[in-house]
C-alpha positions as CSV (number, residue, x, y, z in Angstrom):
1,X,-54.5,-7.0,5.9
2,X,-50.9,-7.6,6.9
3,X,-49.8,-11.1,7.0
4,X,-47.8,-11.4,10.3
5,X,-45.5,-14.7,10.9
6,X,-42.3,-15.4,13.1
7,X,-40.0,-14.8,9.9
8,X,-41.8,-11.0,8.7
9,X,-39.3,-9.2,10.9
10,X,-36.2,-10.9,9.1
11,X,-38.1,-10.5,5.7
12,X,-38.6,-6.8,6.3
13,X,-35.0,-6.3,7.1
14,X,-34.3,-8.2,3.8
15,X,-35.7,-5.7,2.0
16,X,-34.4,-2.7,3.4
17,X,-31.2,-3.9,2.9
18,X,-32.0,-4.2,-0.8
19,X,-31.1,-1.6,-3.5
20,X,-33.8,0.9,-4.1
21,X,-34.7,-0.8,-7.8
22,X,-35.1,-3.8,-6.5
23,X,-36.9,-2.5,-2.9
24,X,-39.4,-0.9,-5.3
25,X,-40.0,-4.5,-7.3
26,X,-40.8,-6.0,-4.0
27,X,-43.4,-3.3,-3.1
28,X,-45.3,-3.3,-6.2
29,X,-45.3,-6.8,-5.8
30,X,-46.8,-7.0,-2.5
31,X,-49.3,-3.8,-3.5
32,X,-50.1,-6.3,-6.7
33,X,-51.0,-8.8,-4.3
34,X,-52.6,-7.5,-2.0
35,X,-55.1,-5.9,-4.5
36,X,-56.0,-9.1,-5.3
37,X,-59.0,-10.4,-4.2
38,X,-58.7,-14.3,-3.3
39,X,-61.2,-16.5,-5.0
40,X,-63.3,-18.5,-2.7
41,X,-62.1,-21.8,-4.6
42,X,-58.6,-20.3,-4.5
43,X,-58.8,-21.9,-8.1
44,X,-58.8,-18.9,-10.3
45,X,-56.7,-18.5,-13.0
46,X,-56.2,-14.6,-12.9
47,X,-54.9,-14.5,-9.3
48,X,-52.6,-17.6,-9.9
49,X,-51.0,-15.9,-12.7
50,X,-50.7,-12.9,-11.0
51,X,-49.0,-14.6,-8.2
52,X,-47.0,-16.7,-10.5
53,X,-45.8,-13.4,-12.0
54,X,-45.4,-11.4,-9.1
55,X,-43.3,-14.4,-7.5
56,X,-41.3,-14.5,-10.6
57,X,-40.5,-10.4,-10.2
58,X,-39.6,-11.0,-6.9
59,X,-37.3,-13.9,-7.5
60,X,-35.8,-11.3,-10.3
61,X,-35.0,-8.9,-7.8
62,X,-33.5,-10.8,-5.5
63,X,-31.1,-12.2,-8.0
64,X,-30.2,-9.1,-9.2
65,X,-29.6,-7.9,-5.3
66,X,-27.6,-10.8,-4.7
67,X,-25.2,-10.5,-8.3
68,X,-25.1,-6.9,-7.1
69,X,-24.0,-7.7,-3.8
70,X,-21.2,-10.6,-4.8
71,X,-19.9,-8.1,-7.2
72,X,-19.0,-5.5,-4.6
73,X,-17.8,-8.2,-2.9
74,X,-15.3,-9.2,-5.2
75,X,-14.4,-5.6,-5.8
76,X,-13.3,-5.3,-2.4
77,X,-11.6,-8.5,-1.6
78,X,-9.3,-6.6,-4.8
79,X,-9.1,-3.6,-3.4
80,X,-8.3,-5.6,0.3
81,X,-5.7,-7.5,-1.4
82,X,-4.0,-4.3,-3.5
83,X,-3.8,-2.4,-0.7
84,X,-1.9,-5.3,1.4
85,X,0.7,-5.2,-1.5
86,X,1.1,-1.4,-1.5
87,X,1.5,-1.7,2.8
88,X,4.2,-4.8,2.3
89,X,6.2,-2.5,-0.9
90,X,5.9,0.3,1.9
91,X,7.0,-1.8,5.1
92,X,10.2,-2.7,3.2
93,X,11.1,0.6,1.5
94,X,10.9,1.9,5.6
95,X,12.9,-1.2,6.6
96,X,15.4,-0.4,3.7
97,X,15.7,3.2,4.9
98,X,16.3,2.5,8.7
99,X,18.9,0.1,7.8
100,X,20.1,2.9,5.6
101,X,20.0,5.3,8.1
102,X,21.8,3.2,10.9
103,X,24.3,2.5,8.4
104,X,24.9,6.4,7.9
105,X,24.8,6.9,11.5
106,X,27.5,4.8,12.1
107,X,29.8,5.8,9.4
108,X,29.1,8.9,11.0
109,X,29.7,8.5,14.6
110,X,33.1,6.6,12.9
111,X,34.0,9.6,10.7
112,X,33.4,12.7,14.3
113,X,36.2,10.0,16.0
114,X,38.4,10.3,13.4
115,X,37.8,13.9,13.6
116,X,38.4,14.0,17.3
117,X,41.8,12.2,17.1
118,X,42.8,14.0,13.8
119,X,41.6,17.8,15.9
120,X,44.1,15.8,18.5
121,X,46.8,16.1,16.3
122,X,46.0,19.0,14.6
123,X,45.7,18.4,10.9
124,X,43.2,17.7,8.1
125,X,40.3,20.1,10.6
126,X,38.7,21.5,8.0
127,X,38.3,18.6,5.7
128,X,37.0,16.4,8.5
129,X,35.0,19.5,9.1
130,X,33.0,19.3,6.0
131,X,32.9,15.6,5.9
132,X,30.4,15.5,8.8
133,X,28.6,18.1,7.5
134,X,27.9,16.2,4.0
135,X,27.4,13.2,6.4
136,X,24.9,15.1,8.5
137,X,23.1,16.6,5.5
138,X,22.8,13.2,3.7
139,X,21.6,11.6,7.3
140,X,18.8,14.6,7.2
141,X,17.9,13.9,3.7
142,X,16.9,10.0,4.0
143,X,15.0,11.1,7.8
144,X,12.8,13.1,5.6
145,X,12.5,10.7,3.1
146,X,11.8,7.9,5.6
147,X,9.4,10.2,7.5
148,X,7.2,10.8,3.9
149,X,6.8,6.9,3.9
């Protein structure tokens, strides 16, 4: 004998959203009552109790579900909120880089003009040489290090 009303399909769905402990509460609950065999004078003490009790379990379970439930909630509004402070450290340590790196690319663009005029005149080649190459090498080392954030 199921009891069928407008709200069983939202109860139902209630309690397969429950955790399996407290799913199983609600079932021996509803087998409990429904092995109960409703006095005539719906007076009787036995089947009163046992629907005082089983209404008892079930409120049980449902305030376990719903601690259970806030909890994780809380956990991940935390985990939510840590994960916004790692993405804000992260956005400025990439903002930090690229205004390193423009910085480096100017130096450098300023450092292969100097070059140009000094290869004009002929001297100081080879140091300018290596000066872009250091420049060049430390530009390469802070892409990569930009790229790994």
């Amino acid at each position: 004998a199921v009891v069928s009303t407008q709200s069983t399909g939202e109860i139902v769905k209630r309690i397969m959203m429950m955790e399996q402990k407290q799913q199983t509460v609600v079932m021996q609950c509803i087998q409990e009552l429904m092995g109960c065999e409703v006095p005539r004078n719906m007076g009787g003490h036995d089947y009163e109790r046992k629907l005082l009790t089983s209404n008892s379990e079930l409120e049980q379970a449902l305030r376990e579900d719903y601690d259970s439930q806030l909890k994780h909630t809380e956990e991940y509004k935390q985990k939510v909120h840590e994960l916004q402070l790692d993405l804000q450290i992260q956005r400025e340590a990439n903002e930090s880089l690229q205004l390193e790196n423009e910085r480096l690319l100017l130096k450098c663009k300023n450092d292969e003009s100097m070059s140009n005029v000094m290869n004009s005149q002929g001297s100081g080649d080879h140091n300018v040489s290596q000066l872009v190459e250091n420049f060049q090498a430390e530009r390469y080392q802070l892409e990569l290090a930009r790229d790994d954030y």
